[in-house]
N, C-alpha and C positions, 0 to 999 in steps of 0.2 A: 759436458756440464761445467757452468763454470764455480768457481767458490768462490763466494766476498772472504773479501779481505778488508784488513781496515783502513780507514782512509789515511791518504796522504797529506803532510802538511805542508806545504812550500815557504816557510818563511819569509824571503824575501820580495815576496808576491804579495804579501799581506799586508794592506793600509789601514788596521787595526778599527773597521767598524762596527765590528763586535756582532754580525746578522748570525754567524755561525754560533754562539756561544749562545745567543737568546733563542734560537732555531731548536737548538737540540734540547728532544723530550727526554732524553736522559742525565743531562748535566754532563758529559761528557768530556769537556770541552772547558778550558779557563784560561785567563791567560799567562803567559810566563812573563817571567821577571826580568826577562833580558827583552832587549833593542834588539830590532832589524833595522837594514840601513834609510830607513824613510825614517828611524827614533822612534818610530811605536813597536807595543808589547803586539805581540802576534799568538794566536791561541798555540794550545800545546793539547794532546788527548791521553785521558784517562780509560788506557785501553780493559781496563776491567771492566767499567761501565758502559764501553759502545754497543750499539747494537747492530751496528753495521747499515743503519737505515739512508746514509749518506746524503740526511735533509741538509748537512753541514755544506757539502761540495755542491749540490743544485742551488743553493740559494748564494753562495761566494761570490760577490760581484766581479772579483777580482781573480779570480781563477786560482786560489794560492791552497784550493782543497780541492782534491779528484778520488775519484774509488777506484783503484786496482779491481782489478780481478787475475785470477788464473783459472787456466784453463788446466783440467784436468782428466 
């Protein structure tokens, strides 16, 4: 069986078009204050609020969010 985990964020994958941050039905998701090396804010998550639904990482154009899993 495996268990979610919560997603991963790749910073420097991120060309900050914000589809994750409007995606997620929980607000989970904003961006941070700091640069990645393209100059844009790249999201950052508010792991109290995920729900682990990983609409962030299927809709990522950019691949710069993925859902873990383990196996356990």
């Amino acid at each position: 069986m495996e268990k979610k985990m919560l997603p991963k964020i790749i910073p420097e994958l991120c060309k900050g078009c914000g589809i994750c941050i409007h995606i997620c039905p929980k607000k989970a998701l904003r961006w941070s204050e700091d640069f990645n090396s393209y100059g844009v804010h790249y999201p950052i998550l508010d792991e109290n609020k995920c729900i682990k639904c990983y609409l962030c990482a299927r809709y990522c154009p950019d691949f710069a969010i993925f859902a873990p899993t383990e196996r356990g």
